[in-house]
N, C-alpha and C positions, 0 to 999 in steps of 0.2 A: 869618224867625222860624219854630221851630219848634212847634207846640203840640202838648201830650201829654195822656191821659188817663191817674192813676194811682191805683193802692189807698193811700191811706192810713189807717189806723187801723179797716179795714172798710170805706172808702169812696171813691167815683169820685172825684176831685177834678180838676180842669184846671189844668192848668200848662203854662212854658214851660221848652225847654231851653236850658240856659247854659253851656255848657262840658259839666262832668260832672256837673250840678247841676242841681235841678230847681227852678225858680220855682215858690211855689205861688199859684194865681191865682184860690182859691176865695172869697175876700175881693170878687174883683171879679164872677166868676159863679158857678151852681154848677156849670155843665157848660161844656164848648167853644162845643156847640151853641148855646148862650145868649149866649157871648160875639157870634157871628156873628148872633143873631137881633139882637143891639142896637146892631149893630155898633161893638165894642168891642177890636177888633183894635188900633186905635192904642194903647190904654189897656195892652193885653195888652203891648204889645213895651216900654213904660217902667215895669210896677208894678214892685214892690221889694217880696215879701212874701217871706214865710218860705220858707229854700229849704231842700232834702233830697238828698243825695243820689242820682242817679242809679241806681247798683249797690243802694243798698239798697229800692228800691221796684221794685213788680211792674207793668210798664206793659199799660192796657186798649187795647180801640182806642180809636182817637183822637175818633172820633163814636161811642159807641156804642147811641147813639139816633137816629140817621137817620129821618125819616119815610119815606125810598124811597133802594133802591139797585136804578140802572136798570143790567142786566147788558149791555152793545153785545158783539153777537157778530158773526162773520167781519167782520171790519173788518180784519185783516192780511192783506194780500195772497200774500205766501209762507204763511203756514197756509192762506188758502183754499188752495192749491195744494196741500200737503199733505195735506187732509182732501177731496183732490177734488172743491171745489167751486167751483160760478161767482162772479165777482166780481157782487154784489147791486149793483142799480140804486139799491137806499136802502137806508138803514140797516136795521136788527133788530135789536132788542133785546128783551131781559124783563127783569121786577122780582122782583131773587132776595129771597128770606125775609131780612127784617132780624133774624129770631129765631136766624137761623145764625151772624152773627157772633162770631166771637172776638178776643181779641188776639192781640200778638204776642206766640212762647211758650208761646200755650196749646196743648193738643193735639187735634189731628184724629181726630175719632174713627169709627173706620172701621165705617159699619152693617151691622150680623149679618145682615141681608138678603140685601147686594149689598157686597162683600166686597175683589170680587175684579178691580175693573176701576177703581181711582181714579186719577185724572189730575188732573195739578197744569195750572194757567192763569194766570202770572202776568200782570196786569194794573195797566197806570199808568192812576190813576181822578181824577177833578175832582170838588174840592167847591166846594159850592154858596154865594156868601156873601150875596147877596141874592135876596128875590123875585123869577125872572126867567119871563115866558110874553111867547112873540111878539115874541122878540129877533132882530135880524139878526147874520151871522153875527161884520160889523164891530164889533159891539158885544158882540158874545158875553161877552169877556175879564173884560168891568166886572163880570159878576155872578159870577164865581167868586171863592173865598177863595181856595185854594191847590190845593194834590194833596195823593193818599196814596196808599197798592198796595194790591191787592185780591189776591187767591189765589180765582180761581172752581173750588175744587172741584168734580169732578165724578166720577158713579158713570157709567162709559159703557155701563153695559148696554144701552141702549136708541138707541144710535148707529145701527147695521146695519140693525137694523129700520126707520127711514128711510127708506133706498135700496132697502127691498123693500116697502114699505105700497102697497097698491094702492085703488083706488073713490076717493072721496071724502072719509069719516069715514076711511080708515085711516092716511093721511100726517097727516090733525090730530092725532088718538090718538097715533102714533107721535112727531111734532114734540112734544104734551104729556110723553108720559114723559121725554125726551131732558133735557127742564128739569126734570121732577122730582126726574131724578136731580141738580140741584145744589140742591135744597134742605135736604137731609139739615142739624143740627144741626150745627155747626162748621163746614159746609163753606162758610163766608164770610171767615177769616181778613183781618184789616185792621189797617193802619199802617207801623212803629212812631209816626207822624208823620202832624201835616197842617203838610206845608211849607209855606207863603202863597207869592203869585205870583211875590215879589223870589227865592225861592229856586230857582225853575225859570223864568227868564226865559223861553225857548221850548218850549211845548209843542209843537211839532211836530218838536223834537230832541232827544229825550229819551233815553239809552241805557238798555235796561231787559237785564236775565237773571236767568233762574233756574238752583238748581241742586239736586237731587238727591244728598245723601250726598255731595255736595263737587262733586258733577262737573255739568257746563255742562249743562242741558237746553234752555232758551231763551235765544237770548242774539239782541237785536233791536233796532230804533230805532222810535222813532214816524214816522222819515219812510215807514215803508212802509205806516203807516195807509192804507185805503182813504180813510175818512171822517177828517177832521183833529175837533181837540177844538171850534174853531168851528164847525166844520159839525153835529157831532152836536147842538150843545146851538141852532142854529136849528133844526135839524131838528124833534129833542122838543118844544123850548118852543112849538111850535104846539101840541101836544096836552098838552102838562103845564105845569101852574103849579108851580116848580119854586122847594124854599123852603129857607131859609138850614140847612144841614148835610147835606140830600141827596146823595146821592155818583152819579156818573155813569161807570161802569167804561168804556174805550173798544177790551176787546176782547183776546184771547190774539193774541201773535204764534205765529209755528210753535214746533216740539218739543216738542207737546204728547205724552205718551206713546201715544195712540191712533195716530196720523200714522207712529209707527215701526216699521222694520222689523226683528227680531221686536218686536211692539205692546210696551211696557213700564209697567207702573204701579205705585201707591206700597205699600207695605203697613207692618203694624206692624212698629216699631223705626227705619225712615225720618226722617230729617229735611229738611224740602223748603225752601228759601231763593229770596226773590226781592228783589233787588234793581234801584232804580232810583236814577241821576242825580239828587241835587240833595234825594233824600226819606230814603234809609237802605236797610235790612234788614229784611225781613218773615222771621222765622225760625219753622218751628213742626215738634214732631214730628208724628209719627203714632203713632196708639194705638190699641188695642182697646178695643171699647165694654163698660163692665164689666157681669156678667150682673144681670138685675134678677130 
């Protein structure tokens, strides 16, 4: 099953897709998130409410209320290599701005700032479909709903500064900007889809790529995860009580635009595409921020 979120009449509504039709399953909750808070998935995959076309609605993301979206970085082994860096002992992550997200479609809007260094990260992400803290990893499985792609933009200005920060405070400072630069407004693009578990039977062979104006930028498997999607989510749920819609990003593989040689990134008029196995197309352009 696929579940969507989409504008109808002005507003979010959840549904599922059926073909080229869209179930609408507002009758049963008012959001996704709700349905997984009450666990209502079964209910989701047999209602019979009013459908709508596909083509004529504008699809949100799929959660677009997450209480946390936990970003897992260097988790692919070929981009640690690319981005010259060691394979981590444990995981790393941060919690990118839920107020960044977009759907799919909408457009990236590139800030007046920092302009000139954006970099696409497609990433296959885990939703969350039950309460889960202090799971083993055998168990992991039971508390996720399904997947969906995440796009962790990022502004890489503050990449290099890194590898030159010196004392103490200066590699924290520096480690802080690197993330601030994915916070920017839009830079969380998510969906089109949250596929449930039957539709990605193995997360740990997932094929995922992105593409840049038609042409291949990442094109990569989950088996080269460092950390697999059970391992990250024992890992966290030691430290987070992790609640039904949360999404859990597990990481850019390589071809990220910084990584290349000469370095390449997105600008306006760009359309960046990421697709994964078993979930769809996350498509969105790029735009300039209009003046205020």
């Amino acid at each position: 099953m696929k579940l969507v979120t989409f504008e109808f009449d002005h507003r979010a509504r959840p549904g599922r897709l059926a073909g080229d039709d869209i179930v609408d399953l507002h009758a049963l909750a008012p959001d996704v998130r709700t349905i997984l808070e009450n666990n209502l998935l079964g209910r989701a995959a047999s209602a019979a409410g009013h459908s709508v076309p596909l083509k004529e609605v504008k699809l949100l993301a799929p959660i677009p209320n997450p209480g946390m979206v936990l970003s897992v970085g260097m988790n692919y082994h070929e981009h640690l290599k690319e981005m010259k860096t060691p394979v981590p002992e444990k995981p790393a992550a941060f919690t990118k701005s839920v107020a960044s997200i977009v759907g799919p479609d909408a457009p990236i809007r590139i800030p007046p700032s920092n302009p000139d260094m954006l970099d696409w990260e497609g990433e296959f992400s885990v939703v969350i479909g039950r309460p889960c803290h202090r799971v083993k990893a055998a168990q992991a499985l039971d508390y996720v709903a399904g997947y969906t792609i995440v796009n962790d933009v990022s502004a890489r200005d503050w990449v290099a500064p890194i590898f030159s920060a010196q004392g103490i405070m200066g590699p924290i400072h520096a480690w802080e900007h690197n993330l601030l630069g994915k916070m920017f407004p839009t830079f969380c693009p998510m969906g089109p889809v949250l596929a449930t578990k039957d539709e990605v039977p193995d997360p740990a062979n997932v094929k995922l790529q992105t593409r840049l104006n038609g042409t291949v930028m990442q094109d990569a498997n989950t088996d080269d995860l460092v950390f697999s999607v059970v391992e990250l989510i024992e890992y966290y749920s030691r430290f987070y009580l992790f609640r039904p819609g949360d999404v859990i990003t597990t990481g850019s593989p390589s071809g990220v635009g910084y990584g290349r040689k000469p370095k390449l990134f997105m600008k306006a008029g760009d359309v960046v595409e990421v697709e994964v196995q078993g979930i769809g197309i996350l498509r969105n352009p790029l735009a300039a921020t209009a003046a205020t």
